[in-house]
C-alpha positions as CSV (number, residue, x, y, z in Angstrom):
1,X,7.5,-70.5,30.0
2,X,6.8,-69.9,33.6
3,X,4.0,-72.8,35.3
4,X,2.5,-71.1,38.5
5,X,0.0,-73.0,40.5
6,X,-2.4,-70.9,42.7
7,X,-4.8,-72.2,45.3
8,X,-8.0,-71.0,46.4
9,X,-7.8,-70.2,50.2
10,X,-9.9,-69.3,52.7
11,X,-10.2,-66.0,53.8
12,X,-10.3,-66.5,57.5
13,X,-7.1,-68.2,57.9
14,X,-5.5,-68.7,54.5
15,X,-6.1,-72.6,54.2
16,X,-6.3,-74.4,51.1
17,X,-8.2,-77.2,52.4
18,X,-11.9,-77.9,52.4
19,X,-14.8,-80.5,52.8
20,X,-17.7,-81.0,50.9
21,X,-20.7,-80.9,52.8
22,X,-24.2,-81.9,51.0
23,X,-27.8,-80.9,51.9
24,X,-30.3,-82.3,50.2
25,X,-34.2,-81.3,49.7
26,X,-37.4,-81.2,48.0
27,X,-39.1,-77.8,46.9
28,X,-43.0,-78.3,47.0
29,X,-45.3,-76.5,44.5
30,X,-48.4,-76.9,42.8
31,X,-49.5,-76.3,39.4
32,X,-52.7,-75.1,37.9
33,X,-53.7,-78.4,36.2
34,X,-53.8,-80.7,38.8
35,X,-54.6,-80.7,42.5
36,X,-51.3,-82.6,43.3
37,X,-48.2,-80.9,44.2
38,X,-45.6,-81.4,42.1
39,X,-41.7,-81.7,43.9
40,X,-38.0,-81.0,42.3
41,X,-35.4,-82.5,44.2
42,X,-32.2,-79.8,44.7
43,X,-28.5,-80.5,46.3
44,X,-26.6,-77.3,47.6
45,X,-23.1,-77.9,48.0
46,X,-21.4,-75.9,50.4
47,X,-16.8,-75.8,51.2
48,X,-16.3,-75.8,54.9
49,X,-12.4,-74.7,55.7
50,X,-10.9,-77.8,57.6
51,X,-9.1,-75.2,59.7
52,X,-11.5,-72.6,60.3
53,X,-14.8,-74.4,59.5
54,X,-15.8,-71.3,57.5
55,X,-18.2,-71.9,54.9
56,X,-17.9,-71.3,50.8
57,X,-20.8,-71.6,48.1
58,X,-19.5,-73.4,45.2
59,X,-20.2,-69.6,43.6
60,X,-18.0,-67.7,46.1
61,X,-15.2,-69.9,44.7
62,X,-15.9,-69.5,41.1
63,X,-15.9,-66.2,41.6
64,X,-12.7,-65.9,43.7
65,X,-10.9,-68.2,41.1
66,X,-11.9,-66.0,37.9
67,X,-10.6,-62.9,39.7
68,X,-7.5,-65.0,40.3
69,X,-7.2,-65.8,37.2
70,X,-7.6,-62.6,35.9
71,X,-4.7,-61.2,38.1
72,X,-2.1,-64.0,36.5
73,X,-3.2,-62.7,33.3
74,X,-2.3,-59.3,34.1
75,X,1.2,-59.9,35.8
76,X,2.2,-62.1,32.9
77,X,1.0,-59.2,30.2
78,X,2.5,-56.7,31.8
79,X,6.1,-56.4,31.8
C-alpha cells in the first residue's frame, strides 16, 4: 500500500507553516429574570502563514482538509 502525506498550505504562497494566534472575549447579554448581565467567555483561534502572514479560521482549514481528503480518495479509487 501506498502512504501519501499531504499538507494544508496556504493559498497565497503555498506555505505549510502557521501560528496560532488567540483572541480572547466576553459576550455581554441580559436575561429576562434578572437585571444582571450575564457573560460567556469565547476564544477564536485564527492560522496566520509565517511567510505570507495570511490569515485562516480553524473552519477554512477543516474545510480545505476534507476536500483534500476527498481528492486522495478519488485518485486511489480510480484506476
Amino acid at each position: 500500500m501506498d502512504y501519501f502525506h499531504d499538507f494544508f498550505q496556504c493559498e497565497g504562497c503555498d506555505n505549510k507553516d502557521f501560528t496560532r494566534i488567540y483572541n480572547f472575549s466576553l459576550h455581554f447579554h441580559g436575561v429576562n429574570f434578572s437585571e444582571e448581565l450575564i457573560y460567556d467567555k469565547l476564544t477564536h483561534e485564527i492560522y496566520r502563514c509565517t511567510k505570507c502572514n495570511r490569515t485562516y479560521t480553524a473552519g477554512q482549514i477543516e474545510e480545505k482538509l476534507a476536500t483534500m481528503k476527498a481528492i486522495r480518495r478519488m485518485k486511489t479509487i480510480s484506476p
